[in-house]
N, C-alpha and C positions, 0 to 999 in steps of 0.2 A: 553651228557650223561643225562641220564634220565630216572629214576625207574619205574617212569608211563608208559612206552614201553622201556621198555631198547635197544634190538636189533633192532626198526623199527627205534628208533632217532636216532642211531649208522648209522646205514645202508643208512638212507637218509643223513644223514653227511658226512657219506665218499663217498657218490656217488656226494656231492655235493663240497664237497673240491677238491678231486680228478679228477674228470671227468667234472661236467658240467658246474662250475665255469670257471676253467682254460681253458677248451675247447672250449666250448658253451657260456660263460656269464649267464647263466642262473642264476635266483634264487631261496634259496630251496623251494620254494610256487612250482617252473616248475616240479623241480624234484619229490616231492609230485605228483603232476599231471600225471606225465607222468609213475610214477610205480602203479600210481595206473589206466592206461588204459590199459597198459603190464598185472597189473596183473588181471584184468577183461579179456584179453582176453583168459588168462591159463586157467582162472575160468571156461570160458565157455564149453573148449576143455575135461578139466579133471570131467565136467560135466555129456557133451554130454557120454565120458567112461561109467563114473560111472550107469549113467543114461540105458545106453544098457547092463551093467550088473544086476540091480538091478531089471530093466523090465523083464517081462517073454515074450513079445512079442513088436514090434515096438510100438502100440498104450501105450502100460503103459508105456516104455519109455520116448514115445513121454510127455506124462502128466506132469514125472514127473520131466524132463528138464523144461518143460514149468511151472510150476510150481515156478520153485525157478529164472528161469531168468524174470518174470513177479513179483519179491517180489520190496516193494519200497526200500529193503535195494542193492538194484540192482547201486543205485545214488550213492555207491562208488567207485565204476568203471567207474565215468564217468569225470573222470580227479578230484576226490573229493581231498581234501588237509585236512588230519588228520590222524592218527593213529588205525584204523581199518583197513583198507584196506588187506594189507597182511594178519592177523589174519583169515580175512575170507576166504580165499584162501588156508591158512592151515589146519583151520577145515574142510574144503570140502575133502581137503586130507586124513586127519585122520580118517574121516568118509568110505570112501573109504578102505581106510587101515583094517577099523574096519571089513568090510562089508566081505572081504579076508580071515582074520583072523580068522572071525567065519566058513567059507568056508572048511577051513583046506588048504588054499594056502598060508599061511602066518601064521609065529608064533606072538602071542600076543607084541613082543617089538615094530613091528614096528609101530600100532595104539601108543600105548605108550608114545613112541619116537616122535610119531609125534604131540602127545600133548603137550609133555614135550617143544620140539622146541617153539611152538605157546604160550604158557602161556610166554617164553623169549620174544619174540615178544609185546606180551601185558597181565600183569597179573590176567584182569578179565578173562579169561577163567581159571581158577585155579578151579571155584567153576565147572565145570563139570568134574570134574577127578571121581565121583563116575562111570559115565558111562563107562569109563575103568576098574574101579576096579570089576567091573560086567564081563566085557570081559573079563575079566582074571579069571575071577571064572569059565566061562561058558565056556572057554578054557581048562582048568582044569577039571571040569568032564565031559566032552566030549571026556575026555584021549587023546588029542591032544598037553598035554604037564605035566610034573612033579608038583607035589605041590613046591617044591625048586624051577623051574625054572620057574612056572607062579610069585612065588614073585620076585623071582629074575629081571626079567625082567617089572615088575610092578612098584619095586622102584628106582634099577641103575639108568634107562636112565631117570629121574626128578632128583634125585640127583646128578648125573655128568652134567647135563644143567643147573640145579641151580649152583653149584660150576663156572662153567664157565664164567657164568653172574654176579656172585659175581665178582672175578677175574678181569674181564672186565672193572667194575665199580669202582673195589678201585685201578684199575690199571690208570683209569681214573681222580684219583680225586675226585669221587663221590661214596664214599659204605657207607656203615650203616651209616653214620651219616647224609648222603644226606636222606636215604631213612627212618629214624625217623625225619628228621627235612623238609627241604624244598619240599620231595619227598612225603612226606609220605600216605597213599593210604587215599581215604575219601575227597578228593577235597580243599573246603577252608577250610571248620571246621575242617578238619580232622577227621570228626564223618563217621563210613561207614558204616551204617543201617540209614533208614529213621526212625526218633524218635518217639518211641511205643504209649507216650499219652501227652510228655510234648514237646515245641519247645524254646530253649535258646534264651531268647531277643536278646543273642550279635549277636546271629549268624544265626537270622529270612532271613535273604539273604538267605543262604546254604540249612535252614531246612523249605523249603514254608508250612510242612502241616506233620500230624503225621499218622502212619503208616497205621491204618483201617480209613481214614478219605473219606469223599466224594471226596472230590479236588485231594486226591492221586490215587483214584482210577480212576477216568474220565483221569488224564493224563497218565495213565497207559495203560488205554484204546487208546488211541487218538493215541501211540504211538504203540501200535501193529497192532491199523490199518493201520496206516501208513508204516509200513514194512511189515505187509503182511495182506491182508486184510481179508482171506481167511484160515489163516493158522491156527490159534486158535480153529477159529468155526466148520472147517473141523474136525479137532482130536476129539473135544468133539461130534457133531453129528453123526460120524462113530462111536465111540467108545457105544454111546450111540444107536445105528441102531445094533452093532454087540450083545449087552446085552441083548436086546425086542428080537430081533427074532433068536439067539443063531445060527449066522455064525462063521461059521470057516475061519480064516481069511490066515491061513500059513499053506502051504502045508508040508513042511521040517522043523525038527526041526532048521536047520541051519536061516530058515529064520524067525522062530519063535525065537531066540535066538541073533539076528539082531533088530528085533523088540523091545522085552527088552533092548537094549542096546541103542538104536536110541531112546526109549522113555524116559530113565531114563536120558540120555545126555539131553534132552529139555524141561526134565519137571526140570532138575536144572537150565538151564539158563535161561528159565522161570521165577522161583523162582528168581534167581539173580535180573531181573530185577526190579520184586515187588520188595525185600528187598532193594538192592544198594542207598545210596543218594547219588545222583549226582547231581553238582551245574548245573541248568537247563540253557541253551542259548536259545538266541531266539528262535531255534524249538525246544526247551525240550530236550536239549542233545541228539538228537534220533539217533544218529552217535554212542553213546558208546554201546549201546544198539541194535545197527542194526543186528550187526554177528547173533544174535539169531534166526532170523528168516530163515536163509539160516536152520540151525538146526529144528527146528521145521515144517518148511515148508516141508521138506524133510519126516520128521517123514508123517506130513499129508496124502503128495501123496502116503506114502507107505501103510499104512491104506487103503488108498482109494480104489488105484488098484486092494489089494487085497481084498476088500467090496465089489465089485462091476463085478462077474462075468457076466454077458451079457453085450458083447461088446459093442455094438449099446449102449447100458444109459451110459455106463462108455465112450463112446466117446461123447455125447452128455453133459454130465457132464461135461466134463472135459475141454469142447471148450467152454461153458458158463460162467465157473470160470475159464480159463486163458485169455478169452477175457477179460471180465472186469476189472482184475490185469493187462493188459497190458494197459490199458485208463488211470486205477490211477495211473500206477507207469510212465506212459508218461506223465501225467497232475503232478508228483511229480522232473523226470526229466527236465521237460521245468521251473519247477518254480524253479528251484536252479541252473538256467543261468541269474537269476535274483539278483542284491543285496539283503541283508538283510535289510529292513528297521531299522532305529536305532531310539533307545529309547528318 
């Protein structure tokens, strides 16, 4: 039991007490490993879906699969051993869910719900629940559901998921006191914002550098390159290409209304990652921080596709930058069959 992923430590515990312990010998390093290539391979498949609906023709499709399977945050599916894994697996889903939703082929619970699940899983994604609360407004006055039942179904299914993970936990021996005392969120200090202008001698480990500082920003930097290298500079030069010469970038309001919702989800976990201290490891914790990019990367290519009518640039675009993503997130996959050097 464990408040810092409650359901992913549950779940690899009892896959490993139960099943591959007893069965297999395994240990839970294998069992880590081995859901996390299962669930890379779902990733790929409810992808590929997503990806053929989100597209309007093969070629945008094509992009915008390749896009997020060329992200370096791609290296948790590759037998990785931590507590992301699933998490990104579910936001893929949610996003899908979301994409539905606005569609009018799905009521606003199940995006929802499927946040609600994933935050159990692991509670940094709590900070993009604005992007839902946006789905559920723009479900609402698209009169595709009641003011009652867009909150209704906004707050139930987080609060019967919370209730349950509670339960879970003091069922376990471990609730609220685990999760104020040895659990509690914010890493070693327990501080969970990067500090504004002062850093606590005691706790110069946890707090390397304060919040507008150079040092935080370079590793800030370092670390979105590293999960998508593409993905950042993409949003802001489309976004900035669509202002100068006043493209329209969405044809339906449904996919304009996807848009806001796909961009407010990643500009908060975005956000998250500037704000969050995290006690940095050898590669800067860039595993806690990974999920985002599958998120924003997603936002990018949908930007893109639709920036970018003449086919011929937008394919010649698009084989440029998912070639190169696919050199560094192979040159990122080959070097983490490697040990970590130690200090």
């Amino acid at each position: 039991y464990n408040w810092q992923a409650p359901l992913t430590v549950f779940l690899h515990q009892q896959l490993w007490q139960f099943v591959a312990d007893p069965l297999l010998g395994w240990p839970v390093e294998t069992v880590y490993a081995t859901v996390s290539i299962i669930c890379g391979m779902i990733f790929v498949y409810v992808l590929l879906v997503f990806a053929s609906h989100l597209g309007r023709d093969p070629l945008e499709a094509a992009i915008l699969a390749g896009l997020l399977l060329t992200t370096g945050s791609m290296q948790l599916f590759f037998g990785y051993v931590e507590n992301y894994v699933i998490i990104s697996l579910l936001l893929l889903g949610t996003l899908f869910l979301a994409w539905l939703a606005l569609q009018g082929r799905l009521p606003p619970v199940w995006p929802v719900l499927g946040l609600a699940v994933t935050n159990a899983f692991h509670p940094s994604t709590v900070f993009i629940w604005p992007g839902l609360w946006l789905l559920s407004f723009l479900c609402w006055r698209r009169g595709r559901v009641s003011l009652a039942g867009a909150v209704a179904q906004t707050v139930l299914p987080p609060l019967l998921i919370g209730a349950g993970v509670f339960m879970l936990m003091e069922s376990g021996g471990h609730g609220v006191s685990a999760l104020t005392g040895v659990d509690r969120p914010g890493g070693g200090d327990g501080v969970w914002f990067v500090p504004l202008f002062t850093i606590d001698p005691e706790w110069a480990k946890y707090q390397p550098y304060t919040m507008f500082s150079t040092a935080h920003l370079i590793d800030w930097l370092n670390i979105h390159f590293l999960i998508a290298p593409f993905g950042l500079p993409l949003i802001v030069l489309t976004l900035a290409a669509t202002g100068w010469f006043g493209l329209t970038l969405f044809e339906t309001e449904a996919e304009r209304d996807f848009g806001y919702v796909l961009g407010l989800t990643a500009a908060m976990y975005v956000l998250f990652t500037w704000l969050w201290n995290a006690d940095y490891g050898g590669r800067k914790d860039w595993d806690l921080f990974a999920p985002s990019a599958f998120v924003y990367s997603l936002l990018a290519g949908y930007l893109l596709v639709r920036a970018l009518p003449d086919r011929q640039l937008l394919k010649e675009s698009g084989l440029v930058v998912i070639a190169v993503s696919l050199v560094h997130t192979a040159a990122w996959v080959f070097t983490n069959t490697h040990p970590l050097p130690r200090e």
